[in-house]
Structure formats: C-alpha cells, structure tokens
C-alpha positions, -999 to 999 in steps of 0.1 A, spaced: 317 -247 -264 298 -279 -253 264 -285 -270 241 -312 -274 225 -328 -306 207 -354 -315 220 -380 -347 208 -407 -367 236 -431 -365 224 -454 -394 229 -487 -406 256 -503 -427 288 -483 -416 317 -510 -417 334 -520 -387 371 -504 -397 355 -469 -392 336 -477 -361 372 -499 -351 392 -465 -350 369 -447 -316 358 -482 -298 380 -509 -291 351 -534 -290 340 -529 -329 354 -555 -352 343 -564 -387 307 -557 -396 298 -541 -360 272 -514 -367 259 -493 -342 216 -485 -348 203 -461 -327 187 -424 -324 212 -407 -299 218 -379 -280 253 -367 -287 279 -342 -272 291 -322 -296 327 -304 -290 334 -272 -314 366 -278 -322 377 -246 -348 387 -256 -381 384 -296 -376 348 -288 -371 325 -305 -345 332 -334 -328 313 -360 -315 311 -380 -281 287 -407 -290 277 -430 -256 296 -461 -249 323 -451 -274 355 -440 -253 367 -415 -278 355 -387 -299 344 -385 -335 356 -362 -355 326 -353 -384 353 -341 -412 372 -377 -402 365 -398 -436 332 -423 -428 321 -393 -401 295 -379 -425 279 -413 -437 281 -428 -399 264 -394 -385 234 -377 -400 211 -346 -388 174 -352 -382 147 -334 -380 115 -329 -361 84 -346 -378 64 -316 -376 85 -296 -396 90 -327 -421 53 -332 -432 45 -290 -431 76 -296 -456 62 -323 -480 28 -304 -476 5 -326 -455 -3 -296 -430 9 -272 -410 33 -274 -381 8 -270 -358 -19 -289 -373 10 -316 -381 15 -318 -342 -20 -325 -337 -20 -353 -361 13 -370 -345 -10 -362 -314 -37 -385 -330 -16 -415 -332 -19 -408 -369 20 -408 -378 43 -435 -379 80 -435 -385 92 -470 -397 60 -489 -383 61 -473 -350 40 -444 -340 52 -416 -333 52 -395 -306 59 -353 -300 91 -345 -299 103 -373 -327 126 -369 -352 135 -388 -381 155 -383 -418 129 -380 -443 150 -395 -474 162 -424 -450 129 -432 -428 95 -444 -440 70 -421 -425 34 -426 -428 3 -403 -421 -30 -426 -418 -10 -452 -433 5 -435 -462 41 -426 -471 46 -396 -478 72 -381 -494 93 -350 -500 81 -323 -520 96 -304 -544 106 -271 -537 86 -245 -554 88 -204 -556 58 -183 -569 51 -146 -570 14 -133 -568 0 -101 -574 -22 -102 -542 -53 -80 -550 -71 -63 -527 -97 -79 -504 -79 -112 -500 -63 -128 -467 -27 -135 -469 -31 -169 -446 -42 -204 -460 -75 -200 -442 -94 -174 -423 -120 -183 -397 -140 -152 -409 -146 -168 -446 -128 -143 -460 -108 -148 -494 -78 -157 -490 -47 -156 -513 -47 -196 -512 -76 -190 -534 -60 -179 -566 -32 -205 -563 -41 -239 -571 -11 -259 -567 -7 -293 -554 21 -285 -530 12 -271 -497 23 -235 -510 30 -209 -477 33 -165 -482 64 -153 -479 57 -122 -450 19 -109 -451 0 -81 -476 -24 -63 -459 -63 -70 -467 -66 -38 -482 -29 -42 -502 -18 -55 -534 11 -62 -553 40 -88 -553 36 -114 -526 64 -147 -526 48 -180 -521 73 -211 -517 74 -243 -492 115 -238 -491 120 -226 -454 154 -214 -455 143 -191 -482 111 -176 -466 140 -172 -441 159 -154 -464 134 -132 -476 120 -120 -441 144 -114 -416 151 -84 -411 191 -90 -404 194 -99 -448 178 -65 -450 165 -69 -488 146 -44 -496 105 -37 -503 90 -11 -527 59 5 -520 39 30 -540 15 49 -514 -13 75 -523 -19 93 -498 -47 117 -481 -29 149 -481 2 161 -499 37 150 -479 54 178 -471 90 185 -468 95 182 -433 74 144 -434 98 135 -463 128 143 -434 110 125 -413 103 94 -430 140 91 -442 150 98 -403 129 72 -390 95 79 -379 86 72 -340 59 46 -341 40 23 -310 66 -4 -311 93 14 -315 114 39 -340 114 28 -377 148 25 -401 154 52 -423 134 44 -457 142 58 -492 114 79 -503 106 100 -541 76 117 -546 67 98 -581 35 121 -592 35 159 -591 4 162 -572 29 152 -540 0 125 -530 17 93 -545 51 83 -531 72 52 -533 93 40 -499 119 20 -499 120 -5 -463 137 -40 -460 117 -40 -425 83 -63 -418 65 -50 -388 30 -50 -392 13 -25 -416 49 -3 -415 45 15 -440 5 25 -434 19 35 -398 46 57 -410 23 75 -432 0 81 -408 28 91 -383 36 118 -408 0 133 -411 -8 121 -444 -28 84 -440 -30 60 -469 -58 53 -491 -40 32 -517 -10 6 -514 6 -10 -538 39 -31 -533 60 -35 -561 95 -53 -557 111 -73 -534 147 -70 -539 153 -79 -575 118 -92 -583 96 -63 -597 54 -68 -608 61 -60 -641 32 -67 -659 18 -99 -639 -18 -87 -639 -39 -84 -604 -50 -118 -586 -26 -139 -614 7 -158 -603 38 -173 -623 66 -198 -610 100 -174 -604 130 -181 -625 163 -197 -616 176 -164 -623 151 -151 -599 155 -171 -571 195 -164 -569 186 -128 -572 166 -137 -542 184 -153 -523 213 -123 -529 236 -141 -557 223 -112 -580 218 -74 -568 187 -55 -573 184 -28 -596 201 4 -599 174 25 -614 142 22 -600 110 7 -621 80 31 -633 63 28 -607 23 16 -613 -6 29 -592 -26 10 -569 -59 -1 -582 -81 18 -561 -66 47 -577 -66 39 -608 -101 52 -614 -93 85 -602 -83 107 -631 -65 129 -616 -37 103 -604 -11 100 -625 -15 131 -645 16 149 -655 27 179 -676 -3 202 -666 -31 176 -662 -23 162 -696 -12 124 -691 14 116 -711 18 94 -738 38 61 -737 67 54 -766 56 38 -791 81 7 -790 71 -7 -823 76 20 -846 113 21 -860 127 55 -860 129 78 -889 159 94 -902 
C-alpha cells in the first residue's frame, strides 16, 4: 500500500548511513530538510521510505533509520498539548503570526518535533507538559467545557491546575459523578471510543417504577432518534423499582436520559459512578484527586474492572427524599460497624 508522510530528517546523521541509499553522500553529508516521503508497507520489515533525490529506499528498522527519520506533528495539536490553548484557538494564534518554529513564523499546516524544535508563542518557548489524569466528581449545575458563552459554571472551575486540563467525554448539566480530566490524548482516546468499549455506571432515579417489559427492553436495545442503542446491563438497586443502575460503554449524547425516557419512565436524578475500573468511592461532590499509576493501567485496560459491582450511592437531588433508599419495610438499614472487633 503506497502512502505518504511527512519526516523530519534532522541533523547530525553520519555520512556511512546516508552512504548506503545515495551514492553521492560521503563522510559528514547530512541531509536537513522537512520532506514529504513515500512510504512503502513492506510486512514484517516495516515501512520503508523513498526520500527525494535519494535513488533507493530506506528501510525504518535498518540500524540509523530511526535516528535519520522522525515523525512530526502539527503545531496546533503541540501547544493544545503543552497547554497554551486549544486546537482551534491554537490555529488562530499561528493565524496571528504569533508562533514561531526555530525563528521563523509559522504558518497553518506546519509541523515540527516539539523535543527537537524551539517553538515560541509571542516570543516565548514553550514546552512540553507533563501528562496529568484527574477524576472529578462533577456536581450538578456545572458545564463540562472550559468555558461557556452563557457564564455558566463550568467544571474548569473546581480544578485549579496549571496544566491546560481537558474532560474526558461530557456529564450532563444536570449530572454528577466521576468525570476524567487529563491532557494525554491517546488516553482521552482510550477512554471514549466507543470501539475499546469500557464500560460506564449509572445510577438513575426515575419518575415511575420500570417495569418488566422496560427492563427487556433496555437490555435489548432501546430504539432511539439516532439510531438503536447496545444492549446495557441493568439491576433495580432499591425496592421501590425507581432507582436503577445501567451498565453502557457507549457516549451518545444524554444516552442514558434518552433510553429512560424511551422506556416511559424519565429521569429526575443521575448519578455516574465508574468508568471501567475507576469507581467515586468516597471523593465528595465538586472535589477532585490525581488517579493512581494503578489507576491509569486499569484505564487504559492493563487491569480489568470489577467483578462485583460497588453499592451503589444516590444522586444528590435525591438524597433529600426520604423515601429513596429505604429498605426492609421503610426502615433504612444500618451500616456495619467496621470498627468494632467481633465478639466470641
């Protein structure tokens, strides 16, 4: 299969390498250059390369191939990266003439290395930023965007990082519970599309009881506006059949509020509360914590989520209401006590 891609070829690569695909390289000739390159898959000897004015092909797992040829990437994507803005708003500042790449100004559609090139926004470097994961337990009433032309809160309000932080998938306004922050792009990656499939938790209350035939129906697929949805896990979790937890590893917009509805029984309360291994515990509402290493693999599906699913909390619209939650006859029932040791 013939692509093309472009390469940094970069200084300081010895002339023996660059000797063995053009006859014309002797000792010390370098080649400096941004170029557009054909690339040949070639199977197990991986791509290789047809650089211009050399007469033979590169091979990238030759010895010298990875140090003489280097990806780069777009500048937009490098600064939204290391934080400066977003992609978009990154665009409009190489638009400004306000980015430079080595001395020169860059232009849309540039592309550099960011740990080989100096780039510069109004003059000053910038560099790369360290990766950073954070969970949130979004309340309600908050945006989850950076900003929000309507003044509304916004999640970006209750983390105050100095990275330029971005939310892993959206919450609804009117939803809470665990919401990802990070400025790792192959993991937001990871965490969203659909074809990873990693599962999100939901605890609904609902309007009306569910119903046998809308439990059937939601773990069917439910026929919604844009199409039919997967088949979700569902449990009724309080007797009163108006709180259930589902079970999706889809993200359409307000899913699970729509499948409710399709159902007959709409939401009035939604909590989320895991994404794949990563359950709220007790993070309290509106307060964040960096993940784990342990975490992030879990993420990232080194570690598998758990078997038995977490008590599941309510959401806190609900939690005023005293009959949610009530078990055993209307009595609520009382937690172990974990501190007491047990008596023979």
């Amino acid at each position: 299969m013939l692509t093309t891609k472009t390469y940094r070829v970069l200084n300081g690569i010895s002339g023996s390498f660059l000797g063995s695909c053009h006859p014309e390289s002797g000792s010390g000739s370098v080649i400096t250059d941004v170029v557009r390159a054909t690339v040949y898959r070639s199977g197990r000897t991986g791509d290789q390369i047809w650089l211009p004015g050399l007469p033979s092909r590169i091979t990238r797992t030759a010895p010298g191939a990875r140090d003489l040829l280097r990806m780069a990437e777009r500048l937009q994507k490098i600064l939204s990266s290391a934080g400066v803005a977003s992609r978009r708003k990154s665009e409009e500042m190489i638009e400004q003439g306000r980015v430079a790449v080595n001395g020169v100004k860059a232009t849309i559609g540039d592309q550099a290395e960011p740990n080989v090139d100096v780039i510069t926004v109004d003059g000053r470097s910038i560099s790369a930023q360290r990766k950073r994961y954070l969970v949130l337990n979004k309340p309600q009433g908050h945006v989850t965007t950076l900003s929000d032309p309507q003044g509304r809160p916004t999640v970006a309000d209750l983390v105050k990082v100095p990275e330029r932080l971005f939310p892993v998938g959206r919450l609804d306004y009117d939803t809470e519970g665990v919401l990802l922050l990070t400025n790792d792009g192959d993991f937001t990656q990871r965490i969203t599309h659909p074809s990873y499939e990693i599962e999100k938790v939901y605890v609904a209350r609902v309007a009306t009881p569910i119903g046998l035939r809308a439990l059937d129906l939601l773990r069917t697929g439910v026929q919604l506006e844009d199409g039919m949805s997967a088949p979700a896990k569902v449990r009724i979790v309080y007797r009163d059949d108006r709180t259930v937890e589902l079970t999706i590893h889809e993200g359409r917009n307000r899913m699970i509020r729509r499948m409710l509805a399709a159902v007959g029984s709409p939401v009035t309360g939604l909590i989320r509360t895991r994404i794949g291994p990563l359950l709220l515990g007790d993070l309290k509402t509106g307060q964040w914590r960096e993940l784990t290493d342990v975490e992030i693999a879990g993420l990232q599906g080194e570690v598998v989520a758990p078997a038995r699913p977490a008590p599941a909390p309510r959401p806190r619209s609900l939690r005023s209401q005293g009959t949610v939650g009530r078990r055993n006859g209307g009595r609520r029932s009382s937690p172990p006590n974990r501190g007491a040791r047990s008596r023979r």
